[in-house]
C-alpha positions as CSV (number, residue, x, y, z in Angstrom):
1,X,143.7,111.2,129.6
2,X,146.4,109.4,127.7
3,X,145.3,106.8,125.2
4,X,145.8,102.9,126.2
5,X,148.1,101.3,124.0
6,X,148.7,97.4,125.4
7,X,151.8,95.8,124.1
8,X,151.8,93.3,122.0
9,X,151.3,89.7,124.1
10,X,150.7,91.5,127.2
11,X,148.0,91.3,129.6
12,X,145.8,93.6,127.5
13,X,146.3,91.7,123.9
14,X,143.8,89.5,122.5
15,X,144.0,86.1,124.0
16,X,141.4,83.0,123.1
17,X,138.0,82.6,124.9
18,X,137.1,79.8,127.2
19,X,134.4,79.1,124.6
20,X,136.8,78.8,122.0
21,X,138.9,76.4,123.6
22,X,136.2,74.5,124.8
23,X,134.8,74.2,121.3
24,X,138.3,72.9,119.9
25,X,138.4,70.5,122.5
26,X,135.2,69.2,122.3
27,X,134.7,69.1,118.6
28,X,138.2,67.2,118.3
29,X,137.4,65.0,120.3
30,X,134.0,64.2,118.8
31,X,135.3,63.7,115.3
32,X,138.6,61.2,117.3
33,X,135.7,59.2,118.7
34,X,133.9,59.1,115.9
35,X,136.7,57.3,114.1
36,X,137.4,55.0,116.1
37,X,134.0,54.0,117.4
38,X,133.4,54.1,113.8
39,X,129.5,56.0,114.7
40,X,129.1,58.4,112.4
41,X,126.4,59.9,115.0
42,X,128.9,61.4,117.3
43,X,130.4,63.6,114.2
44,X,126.6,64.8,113.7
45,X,126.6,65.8,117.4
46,X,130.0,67.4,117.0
47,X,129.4,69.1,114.1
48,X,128.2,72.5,116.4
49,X,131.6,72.8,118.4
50,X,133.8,72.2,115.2
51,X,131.6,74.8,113.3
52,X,131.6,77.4,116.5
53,X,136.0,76.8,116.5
54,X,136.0,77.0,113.0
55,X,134.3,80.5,112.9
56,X,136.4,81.8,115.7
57,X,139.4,81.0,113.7
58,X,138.4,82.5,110.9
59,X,138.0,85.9,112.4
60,X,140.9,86.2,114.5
61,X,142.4,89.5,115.1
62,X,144.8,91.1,113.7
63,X,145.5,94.8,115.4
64,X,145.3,96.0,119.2
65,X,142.8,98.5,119.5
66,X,143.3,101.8,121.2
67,X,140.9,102.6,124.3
68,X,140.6,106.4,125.7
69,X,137.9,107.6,128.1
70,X,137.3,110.9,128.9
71,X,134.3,112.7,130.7
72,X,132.2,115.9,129.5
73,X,133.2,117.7,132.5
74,X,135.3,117.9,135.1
75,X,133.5,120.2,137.6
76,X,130.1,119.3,138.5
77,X,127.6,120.7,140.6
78,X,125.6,118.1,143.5
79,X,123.3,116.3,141.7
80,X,124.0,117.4,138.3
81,X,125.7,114.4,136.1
82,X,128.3,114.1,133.1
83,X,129.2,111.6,130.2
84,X,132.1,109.1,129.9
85,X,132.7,108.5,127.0
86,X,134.7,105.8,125.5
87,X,136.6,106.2,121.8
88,X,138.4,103.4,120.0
89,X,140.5,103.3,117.1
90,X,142.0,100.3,115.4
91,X,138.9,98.0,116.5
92,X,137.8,97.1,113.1
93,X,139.0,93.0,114.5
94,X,136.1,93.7,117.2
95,X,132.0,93.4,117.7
96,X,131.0,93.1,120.9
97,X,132.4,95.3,123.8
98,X,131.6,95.3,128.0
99,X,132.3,98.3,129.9
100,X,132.4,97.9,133.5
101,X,132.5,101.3,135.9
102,X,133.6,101.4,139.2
103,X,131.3,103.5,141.6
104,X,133.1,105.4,144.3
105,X,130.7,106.6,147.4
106,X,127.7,108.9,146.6
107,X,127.8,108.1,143.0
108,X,124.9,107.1,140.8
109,X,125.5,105.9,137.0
110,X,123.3,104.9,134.4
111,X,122.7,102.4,133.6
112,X,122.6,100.9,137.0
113,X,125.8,99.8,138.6
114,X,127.9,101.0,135.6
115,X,128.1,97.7,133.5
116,X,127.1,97.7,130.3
117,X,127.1,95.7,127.0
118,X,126.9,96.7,123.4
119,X,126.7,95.2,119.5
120,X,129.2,97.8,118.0
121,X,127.7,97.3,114.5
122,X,124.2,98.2,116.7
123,X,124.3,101.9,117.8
124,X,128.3,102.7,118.5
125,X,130.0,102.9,121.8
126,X,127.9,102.9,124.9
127,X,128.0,105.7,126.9
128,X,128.0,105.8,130.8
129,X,126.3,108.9,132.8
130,X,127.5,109.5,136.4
131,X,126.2,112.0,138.6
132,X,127.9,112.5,141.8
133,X,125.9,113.3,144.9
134,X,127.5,115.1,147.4
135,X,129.9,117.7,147.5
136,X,134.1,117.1,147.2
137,X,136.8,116.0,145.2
138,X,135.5,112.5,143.3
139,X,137.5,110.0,141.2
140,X,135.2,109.3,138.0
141,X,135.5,107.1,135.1
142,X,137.3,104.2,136.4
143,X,136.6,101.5,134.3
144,X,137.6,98.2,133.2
145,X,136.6,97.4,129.2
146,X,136.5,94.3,127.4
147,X,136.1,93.4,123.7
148,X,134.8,90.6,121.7
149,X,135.6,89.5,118.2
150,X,132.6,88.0,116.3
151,X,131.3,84.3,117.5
152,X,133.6,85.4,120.9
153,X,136.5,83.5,119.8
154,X,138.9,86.1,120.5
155,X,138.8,88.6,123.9
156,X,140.8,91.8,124.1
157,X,141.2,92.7,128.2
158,X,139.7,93.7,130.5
159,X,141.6,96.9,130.3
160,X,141.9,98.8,132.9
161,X,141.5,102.7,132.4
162,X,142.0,105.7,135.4
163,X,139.6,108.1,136.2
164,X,139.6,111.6,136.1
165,X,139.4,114.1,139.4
166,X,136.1,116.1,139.5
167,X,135.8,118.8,141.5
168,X,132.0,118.4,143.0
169,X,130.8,122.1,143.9
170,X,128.0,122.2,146.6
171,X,124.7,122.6,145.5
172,X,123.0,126.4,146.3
173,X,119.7,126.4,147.7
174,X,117.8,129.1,146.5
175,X,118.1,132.1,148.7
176,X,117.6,135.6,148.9
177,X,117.7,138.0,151.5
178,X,116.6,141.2,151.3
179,X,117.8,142.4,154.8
180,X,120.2,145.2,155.2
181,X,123.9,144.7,156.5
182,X,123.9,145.8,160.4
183,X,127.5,147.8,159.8
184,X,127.9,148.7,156.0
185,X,131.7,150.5,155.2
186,X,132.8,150.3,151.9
187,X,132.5,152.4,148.8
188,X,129.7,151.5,146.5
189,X,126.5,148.8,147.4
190,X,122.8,148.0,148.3
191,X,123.2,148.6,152.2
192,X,121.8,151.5,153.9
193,X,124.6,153.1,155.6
194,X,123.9,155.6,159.0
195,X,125.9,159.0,157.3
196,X,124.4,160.8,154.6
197,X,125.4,161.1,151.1
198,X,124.0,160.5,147.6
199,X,121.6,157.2,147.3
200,X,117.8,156.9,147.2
201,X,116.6,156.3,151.1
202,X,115.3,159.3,152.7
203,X,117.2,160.5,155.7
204,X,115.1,163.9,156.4
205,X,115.0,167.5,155.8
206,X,117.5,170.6,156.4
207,X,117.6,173.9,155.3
208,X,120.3,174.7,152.4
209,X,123.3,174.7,152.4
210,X,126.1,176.4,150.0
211,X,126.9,173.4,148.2
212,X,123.6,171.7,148.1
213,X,122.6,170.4,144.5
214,X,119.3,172.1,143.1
215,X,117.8,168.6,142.5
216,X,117.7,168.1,146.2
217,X,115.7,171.4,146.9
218,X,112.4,170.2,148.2
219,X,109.6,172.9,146.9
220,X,106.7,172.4,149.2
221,X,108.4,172.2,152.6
222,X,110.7,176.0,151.4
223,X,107.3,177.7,149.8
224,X,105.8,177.0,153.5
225,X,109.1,178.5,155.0
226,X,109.8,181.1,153.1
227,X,113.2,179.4,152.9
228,X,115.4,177.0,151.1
229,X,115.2,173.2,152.4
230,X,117.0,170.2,150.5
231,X,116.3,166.4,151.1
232,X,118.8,164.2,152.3
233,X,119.5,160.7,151.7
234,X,121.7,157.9,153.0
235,X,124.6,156.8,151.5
236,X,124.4,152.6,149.7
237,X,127.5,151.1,150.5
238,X,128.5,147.7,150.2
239,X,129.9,145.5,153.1
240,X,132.2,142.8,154.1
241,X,131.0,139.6,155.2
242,X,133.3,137.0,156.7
243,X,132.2,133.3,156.3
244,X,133.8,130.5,159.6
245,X,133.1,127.2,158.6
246,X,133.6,124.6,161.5
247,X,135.3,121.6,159.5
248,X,136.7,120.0,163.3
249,X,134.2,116.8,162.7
250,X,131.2,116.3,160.8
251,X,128.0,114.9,163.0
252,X,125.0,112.7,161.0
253,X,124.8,111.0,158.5
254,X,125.4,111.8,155.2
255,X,123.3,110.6,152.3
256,X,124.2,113.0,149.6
257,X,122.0,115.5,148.0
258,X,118.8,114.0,148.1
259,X,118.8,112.2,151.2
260,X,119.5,113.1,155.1
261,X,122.7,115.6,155.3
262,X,125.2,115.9,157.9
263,X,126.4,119.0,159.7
264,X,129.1,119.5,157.6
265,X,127.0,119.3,154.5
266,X,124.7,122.0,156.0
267,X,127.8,123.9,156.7
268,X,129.1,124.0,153.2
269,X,125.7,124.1,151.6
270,X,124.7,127.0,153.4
271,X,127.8,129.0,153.2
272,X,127.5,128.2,149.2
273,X,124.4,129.9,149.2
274,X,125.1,132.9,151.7
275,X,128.4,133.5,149.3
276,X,126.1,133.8,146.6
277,X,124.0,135.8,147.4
278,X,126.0,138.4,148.7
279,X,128.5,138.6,145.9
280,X,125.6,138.9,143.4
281,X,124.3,141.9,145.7
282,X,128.0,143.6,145.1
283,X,129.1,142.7,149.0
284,X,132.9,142.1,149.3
285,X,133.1,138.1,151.0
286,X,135.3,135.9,152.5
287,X,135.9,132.5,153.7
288,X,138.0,130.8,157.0
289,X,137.5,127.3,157.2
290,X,138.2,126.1,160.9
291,X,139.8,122.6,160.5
292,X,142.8,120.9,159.2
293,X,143.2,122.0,155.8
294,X,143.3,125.8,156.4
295,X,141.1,126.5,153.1
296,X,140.9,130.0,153.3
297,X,139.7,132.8,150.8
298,X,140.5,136.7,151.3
299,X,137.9,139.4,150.8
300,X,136.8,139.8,147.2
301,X,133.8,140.2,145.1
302,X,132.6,139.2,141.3
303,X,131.9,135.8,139.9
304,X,135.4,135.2,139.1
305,X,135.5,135.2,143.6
306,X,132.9,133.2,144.3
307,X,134.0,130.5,142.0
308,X,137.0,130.5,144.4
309,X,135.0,130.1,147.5
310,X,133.1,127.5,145.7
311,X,136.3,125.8,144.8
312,X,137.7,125.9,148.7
313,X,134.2,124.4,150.3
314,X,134.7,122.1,147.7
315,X,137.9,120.8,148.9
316,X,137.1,120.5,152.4
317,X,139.1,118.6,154.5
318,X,137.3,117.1,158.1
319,X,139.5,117.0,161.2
320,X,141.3,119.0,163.7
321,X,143.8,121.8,162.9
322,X,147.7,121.3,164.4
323,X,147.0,124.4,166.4
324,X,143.4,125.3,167.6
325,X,141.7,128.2,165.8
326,X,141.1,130.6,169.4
327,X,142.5,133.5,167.9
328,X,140.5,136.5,167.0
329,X,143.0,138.1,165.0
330,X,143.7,135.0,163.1
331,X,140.4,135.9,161.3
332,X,141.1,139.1,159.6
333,X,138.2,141.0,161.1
334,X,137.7,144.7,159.7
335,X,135.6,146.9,160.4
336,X,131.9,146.7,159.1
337,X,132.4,143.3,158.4
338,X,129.5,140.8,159.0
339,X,130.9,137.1,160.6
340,X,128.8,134.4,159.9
341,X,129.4,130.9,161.9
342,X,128.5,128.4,160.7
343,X,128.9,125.5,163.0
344,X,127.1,123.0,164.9
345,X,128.7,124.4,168.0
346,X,130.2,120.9,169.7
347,X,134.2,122.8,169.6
348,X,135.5,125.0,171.8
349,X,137.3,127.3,169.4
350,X,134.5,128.0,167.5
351,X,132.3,129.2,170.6
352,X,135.3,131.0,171.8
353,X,136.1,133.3,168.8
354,X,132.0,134.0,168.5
355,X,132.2,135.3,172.2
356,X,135.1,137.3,172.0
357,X,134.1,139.0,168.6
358,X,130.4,140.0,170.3
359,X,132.1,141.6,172.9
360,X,134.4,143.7,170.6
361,X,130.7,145.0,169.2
362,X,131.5,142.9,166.4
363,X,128.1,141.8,164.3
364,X,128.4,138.2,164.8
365,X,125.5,135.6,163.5
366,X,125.8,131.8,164.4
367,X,124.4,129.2,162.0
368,X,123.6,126.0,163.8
369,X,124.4,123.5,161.2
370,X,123.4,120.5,163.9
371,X,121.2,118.3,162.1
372,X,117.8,117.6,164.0
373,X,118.4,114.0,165.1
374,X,122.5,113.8,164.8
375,X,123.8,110.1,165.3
376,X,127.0,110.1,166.5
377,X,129.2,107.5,165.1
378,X,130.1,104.5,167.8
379,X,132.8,102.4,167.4
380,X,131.9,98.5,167.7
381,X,133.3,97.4,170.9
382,X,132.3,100.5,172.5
383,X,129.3,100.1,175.0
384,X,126.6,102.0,173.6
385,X,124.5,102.8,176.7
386,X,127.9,104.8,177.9
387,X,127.9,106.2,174.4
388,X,124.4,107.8,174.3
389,X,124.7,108.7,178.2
390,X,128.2,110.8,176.9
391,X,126.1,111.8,173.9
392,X,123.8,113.5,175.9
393,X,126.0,115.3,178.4
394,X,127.5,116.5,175.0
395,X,124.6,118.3,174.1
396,X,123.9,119.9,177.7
397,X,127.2,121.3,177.1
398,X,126.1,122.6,174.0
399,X,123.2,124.4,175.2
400,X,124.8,126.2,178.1
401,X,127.6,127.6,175.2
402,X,124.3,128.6,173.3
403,X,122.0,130.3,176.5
404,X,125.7,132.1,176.8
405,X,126.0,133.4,173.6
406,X,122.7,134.1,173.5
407,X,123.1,136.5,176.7
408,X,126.2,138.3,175.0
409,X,123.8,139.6,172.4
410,X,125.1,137.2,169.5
411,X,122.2,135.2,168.1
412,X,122.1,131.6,166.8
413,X,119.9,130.4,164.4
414,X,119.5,127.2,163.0
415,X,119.7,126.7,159.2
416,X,116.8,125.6,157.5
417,X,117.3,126.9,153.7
418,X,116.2,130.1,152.3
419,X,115.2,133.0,154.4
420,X,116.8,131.2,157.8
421,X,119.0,134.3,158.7
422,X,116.8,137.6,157.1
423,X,115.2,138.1,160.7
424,X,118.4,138.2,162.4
425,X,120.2,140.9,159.9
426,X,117.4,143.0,160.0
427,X,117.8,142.9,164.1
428,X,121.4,143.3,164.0
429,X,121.0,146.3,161.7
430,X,118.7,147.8,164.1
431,X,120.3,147.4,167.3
432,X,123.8,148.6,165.3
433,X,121.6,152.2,164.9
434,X,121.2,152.6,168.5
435,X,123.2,154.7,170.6
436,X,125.9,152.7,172.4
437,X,127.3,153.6,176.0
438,X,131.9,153.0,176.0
439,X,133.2,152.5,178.8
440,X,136.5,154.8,179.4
């Protein structure tokens, strides 16, 4: 941020306090009266207001300070704060200064409210912490700042001084999963995958093979044959897992990281987390955000990735796309790949593109993000007994979708923090083993 230089005269320069003028005033006119009243009392009570001008006087300023602000950091986590910090130069003129700081939504400071006051021969430049609480892009450090020259004869502003964009990352529960991908296909992981090869879960027992390494021999089961047998093992491959966010509207209330959170904080919360995890097991992950700002992050693994996806959720934009999100092959679906949903299931799209990806034999896993007692928003001159009556056919709507997904063979689970989805992998991965009857 670029230093504040005001111009000389201008709105920012040092211009005489109301205090000031009133002392003038009054002490001139005390010592006036006093002469011609000829009551040498009045000069004794006018004696305080000359003194008070007559020290402002004296220490009138002579340079424009120089104001810069700048904050610790500019990407934050939910619910972890930074420092604005202020830095003047030239303000030797100066003693008192006031910093006022605006406070954009879901934003705490300390102290409270952002305004504070400080003796700059007393401890320096007060500092100002803020601590955004909920996810997004957030304008910090607007402030106004005003100074004070000693016995406030002289004030310098208030200056006004921009902000800085923070990018707010959502906050990761923590989560950890120990479940196995239903569909592994890659080259290297921690998922069990159904053809043999070199890893460390036993797959059984053959007799050997030309080929065979001597490690594998198994002693006990070929001195009770008479002949050669070798262990097998499945292979540990990683997998692909596809994160849909449902960013179309955002039901509940949102009261940031420590309060009552929305469905779209769910949504990005939980997908924070599930990215996580998944990238620090080695998994290849992506992200398609279903909404009106297309945020959308290709397969990839590493922490240099899921700073990325981190970055996208981040960004989030709420409302509907130009063109609706029904098309499977708009997703990027491979093969293997895991699609997690997380929505709260009021959109059409969203239900559509879980359906038709369970019926390809796609594993498919829907997060209900709904909040447990959503309130939808109502405009004032609406009639709210036909609201809540169209609220509630809403959500019979919603359950039908749901009993119908349910019957396809896609589960729907709703998130409640760590561990919400490790019983639905593990059934996914066992159903994936079964044999499976295609039609021709």
């Amino acid at each position: 941020m670029s230093p504040v230089r005001p111009a000389p005269g201008g709105p920012a320069a040092w211009r005489p306090t109301t205090a000031l003028g009133r002392a003038l005033v009054v002490g001139a006119l005390g010592v006036v009266g006093a002469l011609l009243a000829g009551e040498p009392a009045v000069v004794v009570l006018a004696a305080p207001f000359v003194t008070l001008a007559a020290l402002g006087v004296v220490h009138r300023p002579t340079h424009d300070p120089v104001l810069d602000s700048r904050l610790d950091h500019l990407t934050l986590r939910e619910g972890v704060g930074t420092t604005s910090r202020l830095s003047l130069s030239d303000a030797e003129d100066a003693e008192y200064l006031v910093r006022v700081t605006g406070q954009p939504p879901y934003v705490v400071m300390r102290p409270s409210g952002g305004r504070v006051g400080r003796l700059l021969v007393d401890g320096g430049v007060p500092e100002v912490e803020i601590s955004p609480r909920r996810w997004g892009r957030r304008m910090l450090g607007e402030e106004k700042v005003a100074l004070y020259t000693p016995w406030a004869g002289y004030r310098f502003g208030p200056v006004g001084i921009g902000g800085q964009w923070t990018r707010v990352l959502p906050t990761t529960a923590p989560y950890d999963s120990r479940a196995e991908a239903p569909q592994p296909l890659g080259l290297v992981g921690a998922h069990r995958s159904r053809r043999t090869g070199n890893g460390t879960e036993l797959a059984g027992i053959r007799p050997f093979q030309p080929g065979d390494r001597l490690r594998r021999v198994n002693w006990r089961v070929s001195l009770r044959t008479g002949d050669l047998h070798v262990v097998t093992t499945r292979a540990e491959e990683d997998t692909g897992v596809l994160l849909v966010l449902d960013a179309l509207a955002d039901h509940g209330a949102s009261d940031g990281v420590d309060g009552a959170a929305s469905s779209l904080d769910l949504g990005v919360r939980a997908a924070a987390a599930i990215a996580e995890h998944h990238v620090r097991r080695g998994d290849r992950v992506a992200l398609r955000v279903v909404g009106r700002g297309h945020e959308q992050v290709g397969y990839g693994a590493g922490p240099r990735h899921l700073r990325r996806i981190q970055d996208r959720l981040a960004t989030v934009r709420i409302g509907a796309a130009a063109e609706p999100d029904s098309g499977v092959l708009q997703l990027g679906v491979t093969g293997g790949a895991v699609v997690v949903v997380l929505s709260p299931m009021l959109a059409e799209p969203v239900a559509t593109v879980a359906a038709t990806l369970t019926r390809r034999g796609v594993a498919v896993l829907v997060v209900d993000t709904l909040p447990p007692d959503p309130r939808p928003d109502v405009p004032e001159d609406a009639d709210a007994t036909l609201a809540a009556l169209a609220w509630r056919m809403r959500m019979v709507e919603r359950s039908v979708v749901l009993d119908r997904l349910a019957a396809l063979g896609c589960p729907v689970v709703a998130w409640r923090g760590p561990g919400t989805i490790d019983d639905v992998l593990r059934r996914l991965a066992r159903r994936a083993r079964l044999p499976r009857v295609v039609g021709r």
